[in-house]
N, C-alpha and C positions, 0 to 999 in steps of 0.2 A: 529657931529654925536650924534643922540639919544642914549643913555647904551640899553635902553630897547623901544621897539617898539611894541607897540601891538595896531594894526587898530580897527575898530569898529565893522566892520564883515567883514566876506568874504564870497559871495556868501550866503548870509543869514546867515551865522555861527555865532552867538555872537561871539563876540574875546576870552571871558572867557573860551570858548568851545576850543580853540586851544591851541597845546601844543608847548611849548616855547623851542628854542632851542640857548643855546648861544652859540656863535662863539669867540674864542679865538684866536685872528690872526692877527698878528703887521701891516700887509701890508691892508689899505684900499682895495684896489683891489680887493685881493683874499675874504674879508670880502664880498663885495658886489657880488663877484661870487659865493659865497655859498648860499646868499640868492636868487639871478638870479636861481640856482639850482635848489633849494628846494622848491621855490614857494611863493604863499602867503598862504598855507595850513597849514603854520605855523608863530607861534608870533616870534622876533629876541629878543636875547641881545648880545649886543658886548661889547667886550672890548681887547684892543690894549695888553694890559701888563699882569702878571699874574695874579700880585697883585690885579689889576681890576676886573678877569675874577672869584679870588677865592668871592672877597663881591658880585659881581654879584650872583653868585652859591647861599652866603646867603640869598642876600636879594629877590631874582627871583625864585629860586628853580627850575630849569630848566629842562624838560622832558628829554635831551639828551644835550652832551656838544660836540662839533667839536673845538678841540686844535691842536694847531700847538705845536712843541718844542723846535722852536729858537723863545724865546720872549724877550724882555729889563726885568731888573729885574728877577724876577723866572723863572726860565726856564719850558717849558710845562711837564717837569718829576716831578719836585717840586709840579708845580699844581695837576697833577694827584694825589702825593702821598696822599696829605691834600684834595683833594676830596678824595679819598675812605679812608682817617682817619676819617673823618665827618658821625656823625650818620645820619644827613640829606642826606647828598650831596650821600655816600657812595656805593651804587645802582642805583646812574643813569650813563646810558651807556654813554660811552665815545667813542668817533671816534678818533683818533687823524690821523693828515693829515699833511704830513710831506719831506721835502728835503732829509731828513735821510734816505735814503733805508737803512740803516744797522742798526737801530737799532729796526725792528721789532723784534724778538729775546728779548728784553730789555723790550720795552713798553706792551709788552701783559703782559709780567710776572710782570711789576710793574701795572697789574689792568687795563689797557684799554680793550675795549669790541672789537674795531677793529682799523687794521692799513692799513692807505690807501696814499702809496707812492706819492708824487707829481714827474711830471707833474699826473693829473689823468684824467679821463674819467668822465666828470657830472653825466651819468646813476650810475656807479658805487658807487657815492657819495648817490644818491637820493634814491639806490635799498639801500646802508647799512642802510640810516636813516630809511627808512621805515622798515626796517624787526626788527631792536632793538623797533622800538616805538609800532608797535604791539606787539611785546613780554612783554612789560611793563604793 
């Protein structure tokens, strides 16, 4: 697995022109159905672990982050907190996409921008990214 993946263009688009979004999510699968999702209208990084997903954040700077919060290592609330501790990272929207139904309640107030129950619905995934990334 590439960390970061950014094509050449899409559809004429320099790739510089696209905004990146990384995927924080242990399970290959669900990684690969997020970007199945969301297209190639966007650049990926991924990463399996937290730890991974927070140097990612540093060294990527990512338009939007999609986190799970059963990860090895830091858990996706840990991630979350140290993204919005970070003056970088700090204001980018976060999705978090999760087994957890019950801790929506928890992740909005520790700073996620939305919370999207698994199993879920693709549109649902593809309507939240887009509405955060125009807002930005």
């Amino acid at each position: 697995m590439a960390p970061y993946d950014r094509p050449g263009s899409v559809g004429g688009v320099p790739a510089t022109a696209l905004k990146t979004i990384l995927i924080c999510e242990d399970e290959a699968a669900l990684r690969e159905l997020v970007r199945a999702i969301l297209g190639p209208r966007y650049a990926f990084a991924e990463a399996d672990r937290g730890e991974e997903a927070l140097e990612l954040a540093r060294e990527v700077r990512p338009d939007l982050v999609v986190l799970d919060l059963m990860l090895p290592g830091k858990s996706g609330l840990e991630v979350l907190a140290e993204l919005r501790s970070d003056s970088v990272s700090g204001e980018t929207p976060v999705v978090v996409v999760t087994a957890w139904t019950h801790a929506e309640e928890a992740v909005l107030k520790a700073g996620a921008d939305r919370f999207i129950p698994k199993p879920f619905e693709p549109e649902l995934l593809q309507t939240t990214v887009e509405e955060l990334l125009a807002t930005r």
